[in-house]
Every structure is written in C-alpha cells, then in structure tokens.
C-alpha positions as CSV (number, residue, x, y, z in Angstrom):
1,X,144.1,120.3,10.6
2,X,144.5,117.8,13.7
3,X,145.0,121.1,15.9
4,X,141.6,122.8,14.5
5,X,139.6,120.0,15.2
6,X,141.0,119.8,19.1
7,X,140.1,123.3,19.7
8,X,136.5,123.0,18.7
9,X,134.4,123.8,21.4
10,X,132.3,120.4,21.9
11,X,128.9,119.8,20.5
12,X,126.0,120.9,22.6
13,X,123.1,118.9,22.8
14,X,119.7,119.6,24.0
15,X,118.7,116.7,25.5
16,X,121.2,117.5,28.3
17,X,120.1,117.6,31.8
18,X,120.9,121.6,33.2
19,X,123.7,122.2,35.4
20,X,122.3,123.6,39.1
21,X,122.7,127.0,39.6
22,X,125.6,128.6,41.2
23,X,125.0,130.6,44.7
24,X,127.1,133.3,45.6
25,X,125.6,133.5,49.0
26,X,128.4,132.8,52.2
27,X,126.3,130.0,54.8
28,X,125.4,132.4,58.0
29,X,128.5,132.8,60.2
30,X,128.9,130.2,63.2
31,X,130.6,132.8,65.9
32,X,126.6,134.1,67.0
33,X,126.3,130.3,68.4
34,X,129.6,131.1,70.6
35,X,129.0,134.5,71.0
36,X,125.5,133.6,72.6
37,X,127.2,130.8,74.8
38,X,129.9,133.2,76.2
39,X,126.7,136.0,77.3
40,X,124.6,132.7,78.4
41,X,127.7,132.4,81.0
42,X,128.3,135.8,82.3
43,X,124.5,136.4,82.6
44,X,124.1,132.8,84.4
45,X,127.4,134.2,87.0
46,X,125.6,137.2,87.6
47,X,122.0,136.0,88.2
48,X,124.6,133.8,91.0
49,X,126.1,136.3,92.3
50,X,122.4,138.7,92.8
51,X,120.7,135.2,94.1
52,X,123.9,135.2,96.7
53,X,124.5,138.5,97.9
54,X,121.3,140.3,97.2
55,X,119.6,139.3,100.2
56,X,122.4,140.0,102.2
57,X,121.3,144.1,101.6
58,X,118.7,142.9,104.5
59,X,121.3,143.7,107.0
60,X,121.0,147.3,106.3
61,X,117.9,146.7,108.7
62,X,120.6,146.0,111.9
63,X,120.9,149.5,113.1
64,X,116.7,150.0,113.1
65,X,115.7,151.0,116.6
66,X,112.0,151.2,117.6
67,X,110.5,154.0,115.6
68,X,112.7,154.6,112.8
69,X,111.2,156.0,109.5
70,X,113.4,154.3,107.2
71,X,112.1,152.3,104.8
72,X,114.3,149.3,105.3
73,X,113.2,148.9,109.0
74,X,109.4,147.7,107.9
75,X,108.9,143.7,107.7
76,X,107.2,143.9,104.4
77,X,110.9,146.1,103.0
78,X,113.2,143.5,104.5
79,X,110.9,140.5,102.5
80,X,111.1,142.3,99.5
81,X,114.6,143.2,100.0
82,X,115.4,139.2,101.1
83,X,113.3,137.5,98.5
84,X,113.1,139.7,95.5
85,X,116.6,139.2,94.8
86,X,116.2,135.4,94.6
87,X,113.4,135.5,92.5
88,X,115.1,137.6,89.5
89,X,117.8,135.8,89.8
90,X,115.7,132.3,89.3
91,X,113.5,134.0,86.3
92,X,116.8,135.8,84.8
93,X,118.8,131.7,84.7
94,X,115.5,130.8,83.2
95,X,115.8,133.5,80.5
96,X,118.9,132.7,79.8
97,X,118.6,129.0,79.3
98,X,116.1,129.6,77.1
99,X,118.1,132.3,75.0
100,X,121.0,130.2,75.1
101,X,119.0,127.1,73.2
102,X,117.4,129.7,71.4
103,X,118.1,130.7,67.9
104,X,117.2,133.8,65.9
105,X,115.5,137.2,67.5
106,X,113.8,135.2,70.6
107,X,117.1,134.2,72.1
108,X,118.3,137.4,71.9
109,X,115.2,138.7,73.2
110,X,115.9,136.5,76.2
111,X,119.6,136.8,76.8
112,X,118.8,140.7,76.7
113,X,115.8,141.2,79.0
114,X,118.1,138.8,81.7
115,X,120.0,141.4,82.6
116,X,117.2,143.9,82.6
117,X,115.6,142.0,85.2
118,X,118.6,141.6,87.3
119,X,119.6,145.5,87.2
120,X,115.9,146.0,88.3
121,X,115.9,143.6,91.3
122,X,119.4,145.8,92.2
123,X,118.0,149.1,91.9
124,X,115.0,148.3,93.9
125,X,116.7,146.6,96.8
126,X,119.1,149.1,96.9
127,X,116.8,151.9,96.9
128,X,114.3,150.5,99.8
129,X,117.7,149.5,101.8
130,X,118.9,153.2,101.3
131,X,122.0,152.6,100.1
C-alpha cells in the first residue's frame, strides 16, 4: 500500500504559475563573425598591394617617343593609370571596414563589392597601359 501511494503522480494544481516554453531553435552560428574577419584581411592585403603596385603600370609609358598612338603615352592615361589605382584601393579599405563591423546582408554587401572595385581599377589600368 506504502508502494501505491509513492507512485502516484503528484497532485496538480491550478493556481500554478506555467513552465516557459521549450525552443528547439540552435542560437545562429558564431564562425560568420570569423569568417567575415578572415575576408576583411585578405581584401584589406589586396586593396595594399593595388594602392602599391598599381601605379607602378605608369611605367609602361617609358618607351613613348614623340608621336606614338598608344594610349598610355597621353598625360590624362598615365593620371588615370597613376591615381585610379590609389583611389579604389582607399574606397575598397573603406568597404571593407565597414563590412567587417557590419552584420547581416550590408557587410556582406560591402566585403563583396570590395573586390569588385579593385578588379575594376586592374582591368582598366591594364587595358589603357596595354598590357
């Protein structure tokens, strides 16, 4: 009889407060914050490395002799070939700052039109230098 009595579910009562719901949902993972760190670094080394070397592509103008037709031997190519390189490179660390502090769709926005930006400034200096 002792035994029946101890196996009795307890007694419910209504004036209980009610237990919070359960969630089943996992928290958001962590590894975007690294992952957007680790782009934030290689896109910051190569906006350095096109804000270096980039102008250098002016030298393509040292073999221009009086009258040439290339493109590169013009003052207003070799400014856009010197100068164009330093500005994406400012704007594309500026865009990645800002996607690296960033969170959700805008950092990403950011940290992917960077590169964009960089890759344009290449193609275009490469192209007027005739490369």
């Amino acid at each position: 009889m002792i035994n029946d009595q101890a196996s009795a579910d307890p007694p419910v009562r209504d004036d209980a407060p009610a237990a919070p719901p359960v969630h089943d949902e996992a928290p958001p993972v962590t590894g975007s914050a690294v992952g957007r760190f680790f782009v934030g670094l290689l896109l910051l080394a190569f906006a350095g490395v096109t804000g270096l070397f980039g102008p250098l592509l002016v030298m393509a103008s040292d073999g221009c002799n009086e009258g040439d037709a290339r493109m590169i031997c013009s003052t207003g190519a070799q400014q856009i070939v010197g100068t164009l390189p330093l500005v994406a490179a400012f704007v594309a660390a500026l865009l990645t700052v800002v996607g690296m502090a960033s969170r959700g769709a805008a950092g990403w926005v950011c940290l992917l039109a960077a590169p964009c930006l960089l890759a344009v400034a290449w193609v275009v200096s490469l192209a007027i230098t005739g490369a």
